[in-house]
N, C-alpha and C positions, 0 to 999 in steps of 0.2 A: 608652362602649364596652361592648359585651356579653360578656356572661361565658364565651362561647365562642370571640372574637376573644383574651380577655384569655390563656384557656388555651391556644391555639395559638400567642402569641407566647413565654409563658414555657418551653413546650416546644422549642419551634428554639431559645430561647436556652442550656437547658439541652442540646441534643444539641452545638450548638457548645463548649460549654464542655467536654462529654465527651471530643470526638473533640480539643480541644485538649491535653487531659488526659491521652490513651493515644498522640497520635502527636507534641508536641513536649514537654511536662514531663517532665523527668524520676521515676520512680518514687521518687529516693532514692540515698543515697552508697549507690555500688557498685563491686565490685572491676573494674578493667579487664581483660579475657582476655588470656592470653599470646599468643593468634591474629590480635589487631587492632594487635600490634608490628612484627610480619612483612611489609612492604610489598608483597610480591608475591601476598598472599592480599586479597582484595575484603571492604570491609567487608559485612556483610549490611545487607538492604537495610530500611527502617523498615518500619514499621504502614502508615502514609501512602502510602509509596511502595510498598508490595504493593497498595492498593486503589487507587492509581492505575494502575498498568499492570494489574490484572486488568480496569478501567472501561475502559482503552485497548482491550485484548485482546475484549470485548464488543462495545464500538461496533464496531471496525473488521470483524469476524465478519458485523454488524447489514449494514455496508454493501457489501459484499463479496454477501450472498445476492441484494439490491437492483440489484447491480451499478454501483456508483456509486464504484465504489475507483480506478477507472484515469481516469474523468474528475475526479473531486476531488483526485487529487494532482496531472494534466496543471496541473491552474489554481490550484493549488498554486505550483506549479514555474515559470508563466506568472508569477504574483503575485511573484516572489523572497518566499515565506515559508518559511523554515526547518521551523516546525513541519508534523508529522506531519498528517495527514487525522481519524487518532483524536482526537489533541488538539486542532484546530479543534474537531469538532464536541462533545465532551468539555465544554468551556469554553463553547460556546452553548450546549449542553444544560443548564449548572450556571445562567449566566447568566437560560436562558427559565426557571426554576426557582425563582430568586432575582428579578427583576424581578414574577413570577403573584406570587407570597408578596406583596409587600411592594403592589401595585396590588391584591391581595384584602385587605389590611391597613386600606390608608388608600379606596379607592372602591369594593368590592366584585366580583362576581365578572364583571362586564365588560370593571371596568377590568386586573383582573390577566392577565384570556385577553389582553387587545389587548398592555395589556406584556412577557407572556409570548412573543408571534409577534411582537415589534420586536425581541427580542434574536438569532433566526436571520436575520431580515430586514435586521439592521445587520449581521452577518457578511460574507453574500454582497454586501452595498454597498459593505464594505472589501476584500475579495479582487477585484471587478472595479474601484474605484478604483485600487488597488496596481496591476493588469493593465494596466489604461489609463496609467497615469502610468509605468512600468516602458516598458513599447511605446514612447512618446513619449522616452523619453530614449534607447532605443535607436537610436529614428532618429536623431536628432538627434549622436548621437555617431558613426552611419556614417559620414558623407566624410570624420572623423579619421583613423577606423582605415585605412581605403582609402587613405590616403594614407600610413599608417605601413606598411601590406602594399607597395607602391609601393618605398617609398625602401629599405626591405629586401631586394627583389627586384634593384633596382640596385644595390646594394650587394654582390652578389653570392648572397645565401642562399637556401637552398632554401625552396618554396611553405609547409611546416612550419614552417620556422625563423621565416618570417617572420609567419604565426598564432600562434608563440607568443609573437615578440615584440609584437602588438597585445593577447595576455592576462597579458604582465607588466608593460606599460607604458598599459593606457588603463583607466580608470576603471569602474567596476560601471556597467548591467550589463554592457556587450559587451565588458568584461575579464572576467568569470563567463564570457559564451557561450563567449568564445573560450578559456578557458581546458578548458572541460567537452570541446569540439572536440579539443584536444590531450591531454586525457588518454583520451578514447575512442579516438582514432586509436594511442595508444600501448599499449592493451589489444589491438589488433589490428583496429580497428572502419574501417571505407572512410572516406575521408575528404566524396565524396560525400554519402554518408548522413546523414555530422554533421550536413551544411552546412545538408543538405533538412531535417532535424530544429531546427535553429535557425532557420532562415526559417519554417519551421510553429509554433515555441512565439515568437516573436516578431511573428507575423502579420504580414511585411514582405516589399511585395513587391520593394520594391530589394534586399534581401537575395535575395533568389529570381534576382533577375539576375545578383548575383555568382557565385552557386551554379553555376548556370546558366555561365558564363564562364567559372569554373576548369573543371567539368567538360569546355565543350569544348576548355581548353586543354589539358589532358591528355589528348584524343585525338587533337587535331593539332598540336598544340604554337604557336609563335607566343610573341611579347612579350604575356606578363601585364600587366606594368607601366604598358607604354601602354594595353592593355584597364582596368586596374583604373583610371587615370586620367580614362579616358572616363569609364564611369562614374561616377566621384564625382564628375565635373562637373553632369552628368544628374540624378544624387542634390542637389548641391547646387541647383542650379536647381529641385530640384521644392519643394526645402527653404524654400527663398525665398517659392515659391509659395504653401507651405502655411501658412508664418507671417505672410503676408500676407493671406490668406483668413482665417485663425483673428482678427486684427485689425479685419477689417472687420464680421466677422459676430459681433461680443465684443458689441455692443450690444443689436441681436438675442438671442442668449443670456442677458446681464441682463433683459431685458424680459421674456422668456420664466420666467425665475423670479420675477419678482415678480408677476406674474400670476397664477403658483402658490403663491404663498405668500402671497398676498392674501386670498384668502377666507380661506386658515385660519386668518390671525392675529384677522379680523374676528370668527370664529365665536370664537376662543378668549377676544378680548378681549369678547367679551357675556357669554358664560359665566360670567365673570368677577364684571365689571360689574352686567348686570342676566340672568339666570339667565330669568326669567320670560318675555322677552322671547322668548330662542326656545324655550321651552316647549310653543310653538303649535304648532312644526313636529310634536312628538314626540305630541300628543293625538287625532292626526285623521290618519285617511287620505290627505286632500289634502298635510298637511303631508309625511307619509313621499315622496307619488310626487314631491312639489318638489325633495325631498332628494336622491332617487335622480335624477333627470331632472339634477337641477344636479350631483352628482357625477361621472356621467356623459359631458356635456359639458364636466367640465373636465380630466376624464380623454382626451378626442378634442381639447382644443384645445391640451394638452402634449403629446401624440403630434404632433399637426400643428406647434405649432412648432417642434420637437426637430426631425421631417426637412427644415423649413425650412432650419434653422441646419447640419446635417451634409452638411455638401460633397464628396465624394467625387469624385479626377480620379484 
């Protein structure tokens, strides 16, 4: 190792040890203030946590001139993730930081940039997994709730009463949606708009029909109940439809990844194995345009099976 890899690890190790030193060690026996006995006075806030929220207060500033604060929280909010938009990107910024260091460490300074761009690139791969997997369960839980709005409605209770009993009695998330519905509508918010706003962070367009349904039942009135029943017959039969589709096309989509995960494991394991071998591609010009030409077309043949396998009715 060189005497200049050697001095930039003893140094990160020492700034760690520092910042553990000034924001969780304590300094030493000291007197407790008569101010931190008082429960209705906050304690002040650490070392730590002052240079965390001014790091917060910076990113969010950063994304905010960019304009990317109102769609990074929408898919936030899409994602059911709690944390803040500063704190996502906060944490992939420490992350691409921490992954460059330790890939300029151990293979130099190619391997650390690539390491460094897979830690915001695995971010936004788990905020649209979380999207996609969150969507899916919300359909999936429709024809419950439609049918708990249903037996509410015959039951006597009003359009409200019976929303809220689908967000205290059905499961995350369309007991979230439907709860966030009843407390908007209770601030004063149309109830309308909720609905058009859950069918938009939900991207559903069976939701978009019920929407659609209350509104014109509240302009002409008519049985809900039996509308909302239609419905979730309709809901349930597409539901059928769609899990039977996603069944047949599951093989289709295994094939399609291992196709893609073929070459690389092939490449990885020579690398490995025998290093020399593809040496060739990296010394020659023919070998680079091979590389790119083959990248390329495996780049167009996962595109191509991916719209294969995505069925859309």
């Amino acid at each position: 190792m060189s005497p200049a890899l050697l001095l930039l690890g003893l140094l990160l190790v020492a700034g760690g040890l520092a910042v553990l030193a000034l924001g969780v060690v304590p300094a030493g026996p000291r007197r407790v203030p008569l101010a931190r006995l008082d429960p209705s006075i906050a304690p002040p806030p650490s070392l730590l946590a002052k240079m965390t929220s001014q790091a917060q207060g910076g990113v969010e500033q950063v994304i905010a001139r960019r304009g990317g604060l109102t769609g990074g929280v929408a898919a936030l909010e899409r994602a059911g993730i709690a944390m803040s938009l500063s704190e996502v990107v906060l944490l992939a910024g420490l992350g691409a930081l921490s992954l460059g260091a330790v890939g300029w460490l151990l293979g130099g300074l190619l391997v650390g940039a690539l390491l460094a761009l897979a830690a915001p690139l695995g971010a936004q791969a788990v905020v649209r997994f979380k999207v996609g997997r969150r969507q899916a369960r919300f359909a999936d839980q429709l024809d419950d709730a439609l049918q708990l709005m249903a037996s509410s409605l015959r039951a006597g209770h009003s359009l409200l009463r019976a929303v809220d009993a689908v967000a205290d009695q059905a499961p995350a998330p369309i007991g979230e949606e439907f709860a966030r519905i009843v407390n908007e509508t209770r601030v004063g918010r149309d109830l309308g708009a909720a609905l058009d706003e859950v069918a938009a962070r939900a991207d559903s367009d069976d939701f978009r029909w019920i929407a659609q349904a209350i509104a014109i039942h509240r302009e002409v009135g008519g049985n809900l109940a039996e509308v909302l029943d239609t419905v979730g017959h309709t809901i349930r039969e597409r539901n059928a439809i769609r899990r039977q589709v996603k069944a047949l096309s599951a093989e289709g989509r295994l094939s399609a990844w291992v196709l893609m995960a073929l070459p690389v494991g092939i490449v990885a394991f020579l690398s490995v194995s025998s290093p020399s071998y593809l040496s060739a591609f990296t010394e020659s010009l023919a070998g680079w345009v091979m590389v790119t030409v083959s990248i390329g077309l495996l780049v167009v043949g996962g595109l191509w099976l991916k719209k294969t396998v995505a069925i859309r009715f």
